[in-house]
C-alpha positions in Angstrom: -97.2 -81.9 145.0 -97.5 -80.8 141.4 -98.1 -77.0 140.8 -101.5 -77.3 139.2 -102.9 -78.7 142.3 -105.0 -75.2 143.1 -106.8 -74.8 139.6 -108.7 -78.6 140.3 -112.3 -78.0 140.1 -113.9 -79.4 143.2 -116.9 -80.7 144.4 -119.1 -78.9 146.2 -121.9 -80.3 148.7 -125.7 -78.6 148.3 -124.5 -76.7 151.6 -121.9 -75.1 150.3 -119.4 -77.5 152.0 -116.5 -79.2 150.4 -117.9 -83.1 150.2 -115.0 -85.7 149.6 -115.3 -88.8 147.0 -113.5 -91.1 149.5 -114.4 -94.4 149.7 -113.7 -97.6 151.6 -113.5 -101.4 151.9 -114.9 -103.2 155.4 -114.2 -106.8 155.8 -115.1 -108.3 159.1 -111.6 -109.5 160.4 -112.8 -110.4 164.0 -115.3 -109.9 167.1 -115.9 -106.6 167.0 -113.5 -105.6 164.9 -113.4 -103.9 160.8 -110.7 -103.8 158.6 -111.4 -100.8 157.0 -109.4 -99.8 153.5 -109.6 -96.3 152.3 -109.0 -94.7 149.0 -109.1 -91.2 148.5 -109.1 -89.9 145.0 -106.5 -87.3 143.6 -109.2 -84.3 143.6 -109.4 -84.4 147.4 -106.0 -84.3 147.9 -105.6 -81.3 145.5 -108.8 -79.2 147.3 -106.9 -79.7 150.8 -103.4 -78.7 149.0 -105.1 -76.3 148.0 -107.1 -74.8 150.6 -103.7 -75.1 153.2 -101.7 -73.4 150.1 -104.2 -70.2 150.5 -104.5 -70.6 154.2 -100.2 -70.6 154.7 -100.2 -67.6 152.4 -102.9 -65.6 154.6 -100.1 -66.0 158.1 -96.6 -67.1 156.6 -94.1 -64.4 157.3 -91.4 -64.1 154.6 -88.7 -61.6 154.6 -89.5 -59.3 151.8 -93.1 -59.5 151.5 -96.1 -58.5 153.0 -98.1 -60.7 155.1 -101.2 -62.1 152.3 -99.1 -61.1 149.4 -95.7 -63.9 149.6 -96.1 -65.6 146.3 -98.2 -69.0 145.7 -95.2 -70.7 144.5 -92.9 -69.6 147.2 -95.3 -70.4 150.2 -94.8 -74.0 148.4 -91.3 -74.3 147.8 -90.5 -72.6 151.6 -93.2 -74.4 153.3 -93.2 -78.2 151.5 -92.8 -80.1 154.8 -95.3 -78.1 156.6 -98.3 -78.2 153.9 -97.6 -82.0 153.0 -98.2 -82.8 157.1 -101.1 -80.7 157.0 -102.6 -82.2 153.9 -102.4 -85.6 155.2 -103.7 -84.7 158.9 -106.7 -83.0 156.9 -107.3 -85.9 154.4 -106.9 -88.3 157.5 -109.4 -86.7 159.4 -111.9 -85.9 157.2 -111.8 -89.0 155.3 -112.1 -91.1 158.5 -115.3 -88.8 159.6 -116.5 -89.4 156.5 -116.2 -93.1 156.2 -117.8 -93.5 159.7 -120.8 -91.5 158.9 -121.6 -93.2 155.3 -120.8 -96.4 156.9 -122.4 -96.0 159.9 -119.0 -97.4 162.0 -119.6 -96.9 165.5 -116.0 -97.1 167.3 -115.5 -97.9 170.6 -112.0 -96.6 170.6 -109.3 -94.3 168.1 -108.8 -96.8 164.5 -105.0 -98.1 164.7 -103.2 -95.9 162.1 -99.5 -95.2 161.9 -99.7 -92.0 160.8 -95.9 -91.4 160.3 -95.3 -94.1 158.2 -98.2 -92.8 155.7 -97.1 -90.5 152.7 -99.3 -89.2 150.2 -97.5 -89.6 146.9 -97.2 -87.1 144.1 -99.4 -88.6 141.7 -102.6 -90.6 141.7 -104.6 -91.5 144.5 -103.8 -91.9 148.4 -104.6 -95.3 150.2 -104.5 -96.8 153.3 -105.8 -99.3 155.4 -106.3 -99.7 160.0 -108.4 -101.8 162.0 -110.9 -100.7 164.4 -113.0 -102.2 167.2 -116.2 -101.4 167.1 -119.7 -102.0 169.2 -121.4 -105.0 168.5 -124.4 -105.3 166.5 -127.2 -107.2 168.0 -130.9 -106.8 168.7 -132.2 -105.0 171.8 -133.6 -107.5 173.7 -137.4 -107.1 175.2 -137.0 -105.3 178.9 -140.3 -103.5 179.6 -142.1 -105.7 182.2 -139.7 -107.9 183.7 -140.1 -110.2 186.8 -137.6 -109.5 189.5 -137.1 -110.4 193.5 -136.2 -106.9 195.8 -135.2 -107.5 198.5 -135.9 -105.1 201.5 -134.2 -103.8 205.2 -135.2 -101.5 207.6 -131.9 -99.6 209.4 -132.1 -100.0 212.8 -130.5 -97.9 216.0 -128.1 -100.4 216.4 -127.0 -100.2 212.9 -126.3 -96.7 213.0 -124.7 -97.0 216.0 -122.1 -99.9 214.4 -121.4 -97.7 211.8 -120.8 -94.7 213.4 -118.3 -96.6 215.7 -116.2 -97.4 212.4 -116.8 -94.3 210.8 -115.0 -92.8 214.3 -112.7 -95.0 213.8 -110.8 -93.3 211.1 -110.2 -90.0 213.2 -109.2 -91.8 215.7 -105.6 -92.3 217.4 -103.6 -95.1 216.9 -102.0 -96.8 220.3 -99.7 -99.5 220.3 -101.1 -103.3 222.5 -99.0 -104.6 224.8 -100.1 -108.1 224.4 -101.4 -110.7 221.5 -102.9 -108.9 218.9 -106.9 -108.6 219.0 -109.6 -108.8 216.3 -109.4 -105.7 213.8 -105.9 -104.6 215.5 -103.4 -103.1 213.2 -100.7 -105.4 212.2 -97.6 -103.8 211.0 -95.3 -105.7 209.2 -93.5 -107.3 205.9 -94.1 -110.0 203.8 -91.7 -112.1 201.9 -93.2 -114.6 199.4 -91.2 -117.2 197.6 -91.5 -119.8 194.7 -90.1 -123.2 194.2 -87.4 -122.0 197.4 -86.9 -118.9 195.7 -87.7 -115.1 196.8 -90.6 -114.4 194.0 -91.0 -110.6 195.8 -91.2 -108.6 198.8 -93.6 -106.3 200.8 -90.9 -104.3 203.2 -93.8 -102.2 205.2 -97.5 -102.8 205.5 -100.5 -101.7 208.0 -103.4 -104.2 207.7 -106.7 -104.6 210.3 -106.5 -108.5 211.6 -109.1 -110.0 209.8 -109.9 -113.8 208.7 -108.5 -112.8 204.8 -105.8 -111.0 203.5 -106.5 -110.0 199.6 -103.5 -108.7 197.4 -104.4 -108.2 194.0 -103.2 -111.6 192.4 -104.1 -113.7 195.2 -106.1 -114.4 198.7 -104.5 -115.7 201.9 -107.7 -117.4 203.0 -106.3 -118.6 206.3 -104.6 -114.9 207.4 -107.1 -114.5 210.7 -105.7 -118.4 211.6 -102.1 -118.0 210.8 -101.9 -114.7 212.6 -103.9 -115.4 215.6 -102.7 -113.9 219.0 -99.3 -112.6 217.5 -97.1 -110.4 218.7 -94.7 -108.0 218.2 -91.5 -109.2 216.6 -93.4 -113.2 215.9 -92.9 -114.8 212.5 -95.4 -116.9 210.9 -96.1 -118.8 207.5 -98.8 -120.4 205.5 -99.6 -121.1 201.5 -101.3 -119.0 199.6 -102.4 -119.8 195.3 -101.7 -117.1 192.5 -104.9 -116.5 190.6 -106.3 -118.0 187.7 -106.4 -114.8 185.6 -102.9 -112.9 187.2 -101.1 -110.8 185.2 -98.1 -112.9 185.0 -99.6 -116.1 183.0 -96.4 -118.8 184.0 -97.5 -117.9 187.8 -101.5 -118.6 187.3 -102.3 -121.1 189.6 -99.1 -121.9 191.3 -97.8 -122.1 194.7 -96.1 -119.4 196.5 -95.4 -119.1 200.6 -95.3 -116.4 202.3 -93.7 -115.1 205.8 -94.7 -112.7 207.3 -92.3 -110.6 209.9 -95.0 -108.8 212.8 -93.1 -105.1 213.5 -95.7 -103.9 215.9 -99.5 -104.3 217.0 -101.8 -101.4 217.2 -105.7 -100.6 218.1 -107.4 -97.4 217.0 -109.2 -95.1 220.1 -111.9 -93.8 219.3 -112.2 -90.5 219.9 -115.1 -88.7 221.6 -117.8 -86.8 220.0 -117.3 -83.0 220.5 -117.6 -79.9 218.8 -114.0 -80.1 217.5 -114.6 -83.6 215.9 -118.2 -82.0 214.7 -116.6 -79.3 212.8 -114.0 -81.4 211.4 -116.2 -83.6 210.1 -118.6 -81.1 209.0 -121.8 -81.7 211.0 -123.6 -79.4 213.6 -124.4 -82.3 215.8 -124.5 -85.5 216.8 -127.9 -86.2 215.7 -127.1 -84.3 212.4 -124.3 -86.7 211.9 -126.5 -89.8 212.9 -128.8 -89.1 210.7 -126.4 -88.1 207.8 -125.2 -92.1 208.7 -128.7 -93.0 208.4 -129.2 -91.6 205.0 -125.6 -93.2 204.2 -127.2 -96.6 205.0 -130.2 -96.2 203.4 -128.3 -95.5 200.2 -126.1 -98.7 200.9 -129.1 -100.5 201.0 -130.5 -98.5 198.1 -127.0 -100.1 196.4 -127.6 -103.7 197.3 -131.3 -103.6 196.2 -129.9 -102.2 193.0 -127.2 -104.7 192.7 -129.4 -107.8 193.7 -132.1 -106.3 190.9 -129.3 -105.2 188.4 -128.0 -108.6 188.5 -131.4 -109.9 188.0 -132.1 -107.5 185.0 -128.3 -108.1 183.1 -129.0 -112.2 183.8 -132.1 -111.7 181.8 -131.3 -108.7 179.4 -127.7 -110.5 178.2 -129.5 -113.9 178.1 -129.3 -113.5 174.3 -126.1 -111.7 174.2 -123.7 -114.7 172.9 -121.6 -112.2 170.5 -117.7 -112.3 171.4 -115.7 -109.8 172.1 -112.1 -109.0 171.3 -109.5 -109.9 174.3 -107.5 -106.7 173.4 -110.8 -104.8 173.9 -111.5 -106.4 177.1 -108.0 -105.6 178.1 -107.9 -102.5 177.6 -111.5 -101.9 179.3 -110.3 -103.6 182.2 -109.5 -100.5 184.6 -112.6 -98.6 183.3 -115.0 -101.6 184.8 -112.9 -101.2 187.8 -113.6 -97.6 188.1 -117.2 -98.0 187.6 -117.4 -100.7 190.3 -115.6 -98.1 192.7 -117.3 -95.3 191.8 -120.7 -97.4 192.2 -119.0 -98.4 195.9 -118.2 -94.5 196.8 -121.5 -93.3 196.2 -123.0 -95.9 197.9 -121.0 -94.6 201.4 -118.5 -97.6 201.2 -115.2 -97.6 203.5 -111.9 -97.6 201.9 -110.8 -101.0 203.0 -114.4 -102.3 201.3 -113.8 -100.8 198.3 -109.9 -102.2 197.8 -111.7 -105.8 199.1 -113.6 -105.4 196.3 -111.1 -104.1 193.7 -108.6 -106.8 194.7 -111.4 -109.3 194.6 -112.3 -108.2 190.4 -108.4 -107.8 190.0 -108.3 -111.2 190.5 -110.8 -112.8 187.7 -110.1 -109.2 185.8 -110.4 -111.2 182.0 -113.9 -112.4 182.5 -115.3 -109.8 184.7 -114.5 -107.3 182.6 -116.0 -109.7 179.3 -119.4 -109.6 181.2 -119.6 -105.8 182.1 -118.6 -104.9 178.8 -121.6 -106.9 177.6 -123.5 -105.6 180.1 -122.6 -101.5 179.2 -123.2 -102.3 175.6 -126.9 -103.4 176.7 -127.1 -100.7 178.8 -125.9 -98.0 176.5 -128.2 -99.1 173.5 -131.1 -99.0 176.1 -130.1 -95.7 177.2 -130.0 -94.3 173.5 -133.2 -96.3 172.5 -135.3 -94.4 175.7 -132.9 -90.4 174.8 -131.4 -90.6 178.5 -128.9 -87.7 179.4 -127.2 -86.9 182.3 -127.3 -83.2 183.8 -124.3 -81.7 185.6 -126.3 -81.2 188.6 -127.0 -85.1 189.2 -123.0 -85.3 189.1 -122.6 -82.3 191.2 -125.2 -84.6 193.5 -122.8 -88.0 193.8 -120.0 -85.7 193.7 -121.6 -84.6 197.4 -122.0 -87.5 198.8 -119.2 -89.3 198.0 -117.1 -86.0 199.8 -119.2 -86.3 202.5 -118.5 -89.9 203.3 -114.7 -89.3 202.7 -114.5 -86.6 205.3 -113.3 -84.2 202.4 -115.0 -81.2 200.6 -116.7 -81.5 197.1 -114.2 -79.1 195.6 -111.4 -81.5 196.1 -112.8 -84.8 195.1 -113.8 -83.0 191.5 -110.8 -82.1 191.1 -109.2 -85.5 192.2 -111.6 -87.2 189.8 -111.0 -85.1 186.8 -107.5 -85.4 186.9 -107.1 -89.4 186.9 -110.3 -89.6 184.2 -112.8 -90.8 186.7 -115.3 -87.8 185.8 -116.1 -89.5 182.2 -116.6 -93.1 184.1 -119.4 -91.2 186.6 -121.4 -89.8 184.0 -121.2 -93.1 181.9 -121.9 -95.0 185.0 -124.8 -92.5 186.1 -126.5 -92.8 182.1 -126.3 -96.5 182.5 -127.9 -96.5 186.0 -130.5 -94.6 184.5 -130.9 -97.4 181.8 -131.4 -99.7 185.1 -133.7 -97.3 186.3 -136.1 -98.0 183.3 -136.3 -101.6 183.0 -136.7 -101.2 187.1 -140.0 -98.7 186.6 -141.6 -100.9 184.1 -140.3 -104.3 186.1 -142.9 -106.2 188.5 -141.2 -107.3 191.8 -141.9 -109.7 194.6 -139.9 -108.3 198.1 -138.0 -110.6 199.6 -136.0 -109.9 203.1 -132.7 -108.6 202.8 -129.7 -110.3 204.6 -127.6 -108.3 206.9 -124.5 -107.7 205.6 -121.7 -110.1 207.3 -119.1 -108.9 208.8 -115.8 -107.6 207.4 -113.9 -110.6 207.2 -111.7 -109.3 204.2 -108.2 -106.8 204.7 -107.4 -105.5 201.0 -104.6 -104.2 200.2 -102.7 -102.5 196.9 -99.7 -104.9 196.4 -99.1 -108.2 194.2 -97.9 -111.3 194.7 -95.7 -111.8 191.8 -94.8 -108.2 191.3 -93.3 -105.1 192.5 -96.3 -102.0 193.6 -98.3 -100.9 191.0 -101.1 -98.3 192.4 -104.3 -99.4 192.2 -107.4 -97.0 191.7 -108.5 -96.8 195.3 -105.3 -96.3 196.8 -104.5 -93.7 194.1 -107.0 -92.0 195.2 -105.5 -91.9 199.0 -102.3 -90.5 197.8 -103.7 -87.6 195.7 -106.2 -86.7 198.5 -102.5 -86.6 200.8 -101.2 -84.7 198.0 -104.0 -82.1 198.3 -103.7 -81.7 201.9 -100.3 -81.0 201.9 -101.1 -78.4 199.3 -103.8 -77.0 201.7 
């Protein structure tokens, strides 16, 4: 940096602000996506060098000199390295702000800059150039007075009383059957799969209920309830299973792949019996406290099905007109965040674990264009929410935040503070303004009720593991371990 950088007059906004002369170049290079180049004249560069000049010299500590009094030209000859890195990190920032706000760019995520490989150079001005993907521009479409189906179910006694015998279920004890295994009896065992003859990969230990379909995350093995009917302990069966369309290993897509499976042992879950040390454990004063806290759970899972029959209904009609593309290294990357929101949604709604990973596995599996339509969908919902000033207050999270904990057996407290450490407290509040957005077009919608079907029965055993790879969490099971983690903290 030359020496006469601090005498540079600079310009001055009517606030009394420094206002830069920076300017860009936006080309459309892409769905979504800007290529944005940015030139920032010489007299910026000098009013940050000097502005971080004066700032260095009001902290540096040099031998021999008071603090505020170490010559201007020796805070920039000791200090080079240190005022050029903050120079650039202030010209980048501000720059950038500024560009987005006279622009009006509206990223979705940070620009792609290398900003190690940028140098500002001694003379003349500084330029350089990223991409960034941002939200699509389109018109809102027209969803005030829409014309939807809701469909409707009264919980019954007998309801309550099926659920309470699975919700039981998970403080029960596990006891090993003599005999053939029995519908929803715990099969423990390993899995070998192979490919053209050859061991593809390996699942050494598993516990799954017996149930028609076994659903890893890459692939279903429709014929599971068949292939292991009335096994036993130390039996060895086989069958055929597909890999997915959209797996995460593209050469396997589609192909072939059998699987053995090795039984270990058979179990069945006792239920235990409803007393005042199961009560307190779970956290209810009574029995009918606890029915009725299941009834309410119910009620909100058919609250959730209503939603989701309507909420289809209302994205069908509301993204009709949204035939914009989107970038595949957007929807990549947004592809565990629609998986989130799709658990979370599942969680509040009072949804068992096993449901949940059935239903993780099941979007795993056509993850690519899934993820395409919710992305479409949010963008819908996020203008809509914007367009009508929706917020979210902390008590509506503190609200799901309950219920969820209630349904997991666990306190509030702990499922915060699960749910702030993997990033899932930024989904919720993004998932809660967009319900809200649903909420609108729902108030202002006409409906015709229809009779709601009762949900089948389970027929689906998820579970965290691949096909064509080695373990990789998934969000619902990661979930398991940390709440393990926290009890063995307790």
């Amino acid at each position: 940096m030359s020496d006469d950088l601090a005498t540079t007059e600079e310009t001055v906004s009517t606030e009394g602000e420094y206002k830069m002369s920076a300017t860009a170049d936006i080309k459309e290079v892409g769905p979504c996506k800007k290529h944005v180049t940015v030139s920032v004249p010489r007299s910026d560069i000098e009013h940050f060098y000097s502005e971080s000049v004066s700032e260095l010299g009001d902290q540096a500590t040099v031998p021999g000199f008071r603090v505020g009094h170490v010559p201007k030209k020796l805070i920039e000859k000791r200090f080079r390295q240190e005022l050029n890195d903050q120079v650039k990190q202030r010209v980048l920032m501000e720059s950038l702000e500024l560009i987005a706000e006279d622009n009006d760019l509206d990223p979705i995520n940070e620009p792609t800059i290398d900003v190690e490989s940028l140098e500002i150079p001694e003379d003349g001005e500084f330029t350089f150039e990223f991409e960034v993907e941002v939200r699509p521009d389109f018109k809102l479409p027209e969803y005030k007075g829409l014309s939807l189906e809701r469909p409707v179910r009264e919980i019954s006694d007998k309801d309550i009383e099926e659920y309470l015998n699975r919700f039981l279920g998970q403080y029960g004890e596990m006891e090993e059957r003599k005999g053939a295994a029995e519908k929803e009896d715990y099969l423990e065992l390993s899995i070998k799969f192979e490919h053209d003859g050859k061991p593809l990969s390996e699942i050494a230990e598993l516990v799954v209920p017996l149930r028609p379909i076994l659903r890893l995350r890459d692939a279903e093995i429709k014929d599971f309830g068949e292939v292991m009917a009335d096994v036993k302990a130390g039996d060895t069966r086989e069958t055929e299973l597909e890999v997915s369309a959209e797996a995460d290993q593209i050469e396997m897509r589609g192909e072939k792949v059998k699987a053995t499976f090795t039984v270990k042992t058979v179990k069945f879950i006792q239920p235990p019996e409803i007393n005042e040390e199961l009560l307190e454990r779970i956290g209810a004063e009574s029995e009918e406290e606890l029915r009725e806290e299941i009834k309410n759970i119910l009620e909100r899972q058919v609250t959730y099905e209503q939603r989701q029959s309507t909420r289809t209904q209302v994205l069908e009609k509301i993204t009709e007109s949204a035939d914009w593309d989107l970038p595949e290294t957007l929807v990549s990357k947004q592809v565990e965040n629609a998986l989130r929101r799709e658990i979370l949604e599942m969680q509040q709604a009072g949804f068992s674990r096993q449901d949940i990973q059935a239903r993780e596995n099941e979007l795993r599996q056509q993850a690519i264009s899934s993820t395409r339509q919710a992305l479409k969908e949010h963008f819908v919902l996020d203008k809509i929410a914007t367009t009508e000033n929706l917020m979210v207050d902390p008590s509506e999270i503190d609200m799901e935040i309950y219920y969820m904990a209630m349904q997991q057996g666990e306190s509030p407290r702990r499922v915060r503070a699960r749910m702030v450490k993997s990033g899932m407290i930024e989904n919720l509040e993004a998932q809660l303004r967009e319900r809200k957005a649903v909420d609108v077009i729902l108030e202002k919608a006409e409906y015709k009720e229809t009779e709601m079907k009762k949900p089948e029965e389970n027929k689906v055993s998820a579970i965290a593991r691949s096909v064509c790879s080695s373990f990789a969490g998934s969000a619902a099971e990661a979930e398991e371990e940390e709440e393990a983690e926290g009890e063995g903290e307790d």
